[in-house]
C-alpha positions in Angstrom: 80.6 98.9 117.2 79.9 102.2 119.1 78.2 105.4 117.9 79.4 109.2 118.9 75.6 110.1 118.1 73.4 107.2 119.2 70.2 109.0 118.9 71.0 109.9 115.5 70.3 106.2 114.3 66.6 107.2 114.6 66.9 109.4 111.6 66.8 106.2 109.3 63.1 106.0 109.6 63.4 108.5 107.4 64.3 105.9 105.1 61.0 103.2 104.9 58.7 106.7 105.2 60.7 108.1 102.0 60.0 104.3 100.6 56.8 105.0 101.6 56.1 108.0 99.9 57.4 107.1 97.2 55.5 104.3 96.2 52.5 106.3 97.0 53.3 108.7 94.5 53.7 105.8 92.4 50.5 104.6 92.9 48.5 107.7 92.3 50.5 108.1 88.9 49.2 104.3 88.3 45.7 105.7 89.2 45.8 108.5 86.9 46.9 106.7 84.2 44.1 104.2 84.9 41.5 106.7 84.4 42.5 108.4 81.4 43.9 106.0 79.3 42.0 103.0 77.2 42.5 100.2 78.8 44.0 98.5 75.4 46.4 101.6 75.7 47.9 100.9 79.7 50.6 98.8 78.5 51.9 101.1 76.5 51.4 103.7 79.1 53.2 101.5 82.4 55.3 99.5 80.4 57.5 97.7 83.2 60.8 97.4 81.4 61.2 101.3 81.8 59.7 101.2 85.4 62.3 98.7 86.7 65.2 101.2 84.9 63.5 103.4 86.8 64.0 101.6 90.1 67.4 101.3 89.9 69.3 104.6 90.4 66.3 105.3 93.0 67.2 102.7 95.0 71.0 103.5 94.7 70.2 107.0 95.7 68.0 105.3 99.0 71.0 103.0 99.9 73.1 106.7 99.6 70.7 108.3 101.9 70.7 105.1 104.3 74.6 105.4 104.4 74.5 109.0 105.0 72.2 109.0 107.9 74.1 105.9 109.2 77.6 107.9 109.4 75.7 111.0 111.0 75.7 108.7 114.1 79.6 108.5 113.7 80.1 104.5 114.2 83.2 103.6 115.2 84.6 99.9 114.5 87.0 97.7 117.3 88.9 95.5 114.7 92.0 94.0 116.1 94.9 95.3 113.9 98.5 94.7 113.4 100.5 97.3 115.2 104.6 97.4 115.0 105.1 98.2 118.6 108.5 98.1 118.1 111.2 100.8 120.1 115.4 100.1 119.8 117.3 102.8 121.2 121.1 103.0 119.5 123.6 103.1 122.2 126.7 104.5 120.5 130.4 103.5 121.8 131.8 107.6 122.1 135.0 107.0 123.8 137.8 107.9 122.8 139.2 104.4 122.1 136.4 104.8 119.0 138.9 107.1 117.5 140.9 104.2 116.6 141.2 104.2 112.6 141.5 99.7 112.3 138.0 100.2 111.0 138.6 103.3 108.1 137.8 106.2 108.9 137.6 105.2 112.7 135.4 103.2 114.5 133.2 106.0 115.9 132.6 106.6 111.9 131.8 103.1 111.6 129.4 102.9 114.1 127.4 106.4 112.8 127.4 104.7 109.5 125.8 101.6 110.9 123.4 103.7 112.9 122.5 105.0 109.2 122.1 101.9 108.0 119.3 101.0 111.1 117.2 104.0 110.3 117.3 103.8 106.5 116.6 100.0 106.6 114.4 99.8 109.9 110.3 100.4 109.3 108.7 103.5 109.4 106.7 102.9 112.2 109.7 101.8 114.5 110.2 104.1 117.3 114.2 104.5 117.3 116.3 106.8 120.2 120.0 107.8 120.2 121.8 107.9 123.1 126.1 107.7 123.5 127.7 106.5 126.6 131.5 106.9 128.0 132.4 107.8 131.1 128.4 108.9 131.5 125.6 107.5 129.8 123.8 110.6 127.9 120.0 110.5 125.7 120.6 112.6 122.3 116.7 111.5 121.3 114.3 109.8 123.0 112.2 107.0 120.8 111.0 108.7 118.1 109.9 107.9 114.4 111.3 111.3 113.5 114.1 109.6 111.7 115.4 113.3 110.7 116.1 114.2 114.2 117.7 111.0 115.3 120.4 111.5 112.1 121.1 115.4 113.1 121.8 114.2 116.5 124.2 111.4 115.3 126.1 114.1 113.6 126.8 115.9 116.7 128.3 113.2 118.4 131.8 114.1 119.8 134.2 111.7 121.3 134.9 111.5 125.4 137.1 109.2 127.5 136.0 106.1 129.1 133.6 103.7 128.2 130.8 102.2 130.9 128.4 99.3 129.7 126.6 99.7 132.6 125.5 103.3 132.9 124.7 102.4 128.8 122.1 99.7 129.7 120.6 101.4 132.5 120.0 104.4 130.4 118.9 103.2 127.5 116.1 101.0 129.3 114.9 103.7 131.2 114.3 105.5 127.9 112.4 102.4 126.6 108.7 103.2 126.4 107.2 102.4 129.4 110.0 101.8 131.6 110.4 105.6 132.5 110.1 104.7 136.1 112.2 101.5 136.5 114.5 100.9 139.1 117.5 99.7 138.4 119.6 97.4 141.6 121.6 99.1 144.6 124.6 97.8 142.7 124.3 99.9 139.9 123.6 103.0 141.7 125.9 103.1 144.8 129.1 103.2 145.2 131.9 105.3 143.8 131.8 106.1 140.3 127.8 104.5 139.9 126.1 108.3 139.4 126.3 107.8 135.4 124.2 104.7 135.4 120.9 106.5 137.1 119.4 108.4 140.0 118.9 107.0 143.0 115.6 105.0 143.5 112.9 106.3 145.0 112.3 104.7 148.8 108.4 103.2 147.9 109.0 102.7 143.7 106.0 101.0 141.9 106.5 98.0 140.6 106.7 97.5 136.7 104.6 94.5 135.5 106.9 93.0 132.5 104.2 91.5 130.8 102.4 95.0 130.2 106.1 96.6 128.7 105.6 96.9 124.6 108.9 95.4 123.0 112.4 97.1 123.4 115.9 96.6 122.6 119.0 98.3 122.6 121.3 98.0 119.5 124.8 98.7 120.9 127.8 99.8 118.7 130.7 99.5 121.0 134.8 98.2 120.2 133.7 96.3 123.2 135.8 97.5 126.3 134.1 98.7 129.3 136.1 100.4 131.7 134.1 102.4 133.8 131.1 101.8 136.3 129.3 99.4 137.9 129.3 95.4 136.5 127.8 95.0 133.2 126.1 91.9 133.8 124.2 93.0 136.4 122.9 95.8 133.9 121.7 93.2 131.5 119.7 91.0 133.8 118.3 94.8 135.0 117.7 94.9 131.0 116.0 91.3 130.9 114.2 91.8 133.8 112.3 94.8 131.9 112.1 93.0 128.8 114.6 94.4 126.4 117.1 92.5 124.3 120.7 94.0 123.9 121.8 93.6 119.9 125.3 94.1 119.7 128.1 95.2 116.8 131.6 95.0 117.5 133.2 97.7 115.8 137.8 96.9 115.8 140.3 94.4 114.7 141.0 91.3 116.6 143.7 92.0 118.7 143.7 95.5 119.0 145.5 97.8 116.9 147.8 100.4 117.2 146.3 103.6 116.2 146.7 107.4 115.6 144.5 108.7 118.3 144.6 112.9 118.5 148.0 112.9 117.2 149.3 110.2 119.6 150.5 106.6 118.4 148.6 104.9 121.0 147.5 101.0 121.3 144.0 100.7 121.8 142.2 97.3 122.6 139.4 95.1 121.1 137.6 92.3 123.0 134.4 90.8 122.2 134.0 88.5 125.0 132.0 90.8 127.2 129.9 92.1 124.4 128.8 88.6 123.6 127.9 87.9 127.3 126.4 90.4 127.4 123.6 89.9 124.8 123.2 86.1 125.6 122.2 87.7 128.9 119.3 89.6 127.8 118.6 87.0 124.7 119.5 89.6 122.2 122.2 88.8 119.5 126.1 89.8 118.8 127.8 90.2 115.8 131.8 90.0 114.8 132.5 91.3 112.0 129.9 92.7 111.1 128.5 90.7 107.9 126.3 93.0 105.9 124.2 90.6 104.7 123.7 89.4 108.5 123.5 93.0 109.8 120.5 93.8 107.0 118.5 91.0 108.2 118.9 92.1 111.6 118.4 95.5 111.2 114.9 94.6 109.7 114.2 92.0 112.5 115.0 94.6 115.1 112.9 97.3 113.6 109.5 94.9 113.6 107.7 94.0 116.2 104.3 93.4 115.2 101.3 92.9 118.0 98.0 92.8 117.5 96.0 95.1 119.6 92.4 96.2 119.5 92.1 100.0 117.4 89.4 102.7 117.4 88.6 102.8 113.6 85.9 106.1 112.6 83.3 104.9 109.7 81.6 108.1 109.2 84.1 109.2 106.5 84.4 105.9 104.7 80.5 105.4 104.7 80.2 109.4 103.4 82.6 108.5 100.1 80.2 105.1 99.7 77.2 107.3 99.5 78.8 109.6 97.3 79.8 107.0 94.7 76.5 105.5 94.8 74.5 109.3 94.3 77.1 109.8 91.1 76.0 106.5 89.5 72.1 106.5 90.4 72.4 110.1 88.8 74.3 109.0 85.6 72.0 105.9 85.4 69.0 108.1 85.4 70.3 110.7 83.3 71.2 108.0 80.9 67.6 106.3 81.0 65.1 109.0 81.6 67.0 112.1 80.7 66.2 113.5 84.2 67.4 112.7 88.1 65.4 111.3 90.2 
């Protein structure tokens, strides 16, 4: 325990000296009575039943003022607490292949309602980002536990053209709590056609230590084609190196469908394969088709991570509302024993 005021804690002498005083008094009542009264008459005069009433609210009214002085030293407690440290950013699939309607209304509309889903069914104190990726990978909201702003941004989402895993991953690690500065391999940033996955590295980065980074994931809702940018896989051991799991929904029909896309008749694909190698990767999970019971119990997985870390915990106001409790019933016990407060 530390103390704001340390030097404060010497105002609870005041304490024994009011103790002090006190019974003094006491005793010079005790004297008075003594010399005025018969000695046959004393014990009707100090009769101890209504002395030791009378003891009782002043000593709750002591412990009060012994609290009170206490908290003017503002203590503050180090208890080890249960903190969800939990972050997921949702990576939605906004390519134009997720106009596809095999999932009514469309897949992209499948994958917002999901994303719903997460915020209404992951906890309170989860820190959840947006971000969509196609031909670039773009962040909507950083993690947040604004849940508000995270479901005005998913309404804005508009549909683009390809669809780039990589760029995705890269992205939404780098907008992970404490991985800001991360730098992702040569391979995902050279080359033509890389720019969307992240700038180039510095030449002298700083290291991350992993086992400093809070918990992260990524919770990817994706028909699961990637067509763009730099290899996938190589994003998700980037992703594992920093410790953050990939979670991924597929949102199609097996086989691929043929679809009204902007008017068109068009075929558009589904494939699940690199989805699913993709979280084995990083440890996370995958999941086709997407089960509701399955999905509920991840969504409430993924939203809790729970460390316990030490916490800065002020006593002055708790100690204040103790003192006040015990001034109310000293003063009602003494009101209701000797008509008076002490």
């Amino acid at each position: 325990m530390t103390f704001g005021y340390p030097a404060l804690l010497w105002l609870l002498l005041l304490v024994p000296l009011a103790v002090w005083l006190l019974s003094a008094a006491a005793r010079r009542r005790q004297g008075r009575a003594r010399a005025y009264a018969d000695p046959h008459l004393l014990g009707t005069v100090l009769r101890g039943g209504k002395r030791q009433r009378a003891l009782i609210p002043l000593g709750l009214q002591l412990g009060a003022l012994a609290l009170l002085l206490f908290g003017a030293a503002q203590p503050v407690a180090r208890p080890t607490l249960p903190v969800n440290k939990a972050s997921v950013m949702i990576a939605l699939d906004a390519s134009r292949s997720m106009l596809a309607d095999d999932v009514q209304p469309s897949r992209l509309e499948a994958g917002r309602t999901l994303a719903r889903q997460f915020l209404e069914l992951a906890p309170a104190s989860t820190q959840i980002g947006l971000m969509t990726f196609s031909d670039n990978a773009s962040v909507l909201v950083p993690p947040t536990t604004d849940r508000q702003e995270v479901l005005d941004a998913l309404n804005r989402v508009k549909p683009a053209q390809a669809t780039s895993f990589a760029g995705a991953l890269v992205s939404g690690v780098r907008a992970l709590p404490g991985r800001e500065k991360a730098v992702p391999p040569r391979e995902l940033v050279e080359g033509p056609g890389q720019a969307q996955a992240a700038p180039t590295p510095n030449p002298a980065p700083t290291p991350i230590d992993p086992q400093t980074l809070p918990p992260g994931a990524i919770l990817l809702l994706s028909d699961g084609i990637s067509n763009r940018g730099a290899n996938p896989q190589i994003a998700a051991r980037f992703a594992s190196d920093h410790k953050v799991k990939l979670y991924a929904v597929a949102l199609g029909t097996e086989g691929g469908a043929v679809s009204r896309v902007e008017g068109q008749l068009v075929f558009v694909p589904f494939d699940t394969r690199e989805l699913s190698r993709l979280t084995q990767l990083t440890g996370g999970e995958f999941l086709f088709p997407p089960d509701p019971e399955r999905l509920r119990g991840l969504f409430r997985d993924l939203g809790s991570a729970v460390r316990w870390e030490p916490s800065e915990l002020g006593l002055g106001g708790p100690l204040a509302g103790v003192a006040a409790l015990l001034l109310v019933i000293g003063g009602g016990l003494a009101v209701a024993w000797q008509r008076r407060v002490p």
